[in-house]
C-alpha positions as CSV (number, residue, x, y, z in Angstrom):
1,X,-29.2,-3.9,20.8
2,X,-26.0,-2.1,21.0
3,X,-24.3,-5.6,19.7
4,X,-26.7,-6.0,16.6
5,X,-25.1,-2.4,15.6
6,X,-21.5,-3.4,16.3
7,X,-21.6,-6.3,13.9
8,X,-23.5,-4.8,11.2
9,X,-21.1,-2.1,11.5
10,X,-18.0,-4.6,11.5
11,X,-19.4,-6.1,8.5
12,X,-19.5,-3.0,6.9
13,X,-15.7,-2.1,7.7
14,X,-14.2,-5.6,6.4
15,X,-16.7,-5.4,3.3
16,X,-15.4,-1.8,2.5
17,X,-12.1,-2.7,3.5
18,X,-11.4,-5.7,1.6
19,X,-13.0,-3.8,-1.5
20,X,-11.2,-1.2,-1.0
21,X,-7.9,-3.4,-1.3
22,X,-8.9,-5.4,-4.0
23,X,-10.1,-1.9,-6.4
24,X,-7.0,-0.4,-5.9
25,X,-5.6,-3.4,-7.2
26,X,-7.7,-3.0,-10.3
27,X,-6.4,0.4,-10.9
28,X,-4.0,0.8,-13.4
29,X,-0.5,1.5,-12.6
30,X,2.3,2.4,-15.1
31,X,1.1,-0.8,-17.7
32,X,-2.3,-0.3,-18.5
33,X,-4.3,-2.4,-15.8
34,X,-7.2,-3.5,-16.1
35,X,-8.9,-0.6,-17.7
36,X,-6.6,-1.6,-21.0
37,X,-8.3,-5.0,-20.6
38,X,-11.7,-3.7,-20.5
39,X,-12.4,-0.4,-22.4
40,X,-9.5,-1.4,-25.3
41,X,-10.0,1.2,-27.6
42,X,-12.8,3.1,-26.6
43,X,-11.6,5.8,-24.6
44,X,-12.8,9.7,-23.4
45,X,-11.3,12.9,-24.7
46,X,-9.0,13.2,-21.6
47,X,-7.3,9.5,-22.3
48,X,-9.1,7.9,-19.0
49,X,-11.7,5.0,-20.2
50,X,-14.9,4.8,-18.8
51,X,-14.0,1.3,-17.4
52,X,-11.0,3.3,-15.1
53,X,-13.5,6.5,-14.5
54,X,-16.3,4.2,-13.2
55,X,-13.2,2.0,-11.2
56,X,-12.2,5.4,-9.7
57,X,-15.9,6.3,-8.1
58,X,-16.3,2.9,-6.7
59,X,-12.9,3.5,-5.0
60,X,-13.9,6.9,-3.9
61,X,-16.8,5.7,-2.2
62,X,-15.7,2.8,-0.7
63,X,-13.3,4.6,0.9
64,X,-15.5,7.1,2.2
65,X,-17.7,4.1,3.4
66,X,-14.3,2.5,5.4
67,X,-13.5,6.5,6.6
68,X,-17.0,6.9,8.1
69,X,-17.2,3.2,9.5
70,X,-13.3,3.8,11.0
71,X,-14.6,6.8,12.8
72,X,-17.6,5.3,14.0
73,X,-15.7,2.6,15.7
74,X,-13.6,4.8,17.6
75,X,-16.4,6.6,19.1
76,X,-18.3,3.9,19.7
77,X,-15.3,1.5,21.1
């Protein structure tokens, strides 16, 4: 039982992890990134598209999601 859990919650940690790596990837740095690919023109009143505002809550979360599944390892290993 206790090794059904593990591996469901390894698979969750390399998931969020490599998700994680490849978002912030995504995120734009100093030249646009790929919310200038994406939202072009279209953008909100505080210059952020809504390409790079939906980008940033999927980063949020997933990194919440590797947090919680960090932690849990440790007290469960």
């Amino acid at each position: 039982m206790g090794s059904i859990f593990l591996n469901i919650l390894f698979s969750f940690h390399i998931i969020a992890s490599v998700g994680l790596v490849l978002l912030i990837l995504l995120h734009a740095g100093r030249g646009g990134g790929i919310s200038g690919l994406f939202s072009g023109v279209v953008e909100t009143f505080d210059g952020a598209g809504i390409v790079e505002k939906n980008l940033d809550r999927l980063t949020i979360i997933l990194g919440v999601i590797f947090a919680v599944t960090t932690i849990t390892l440790f007290i469960v290993l």
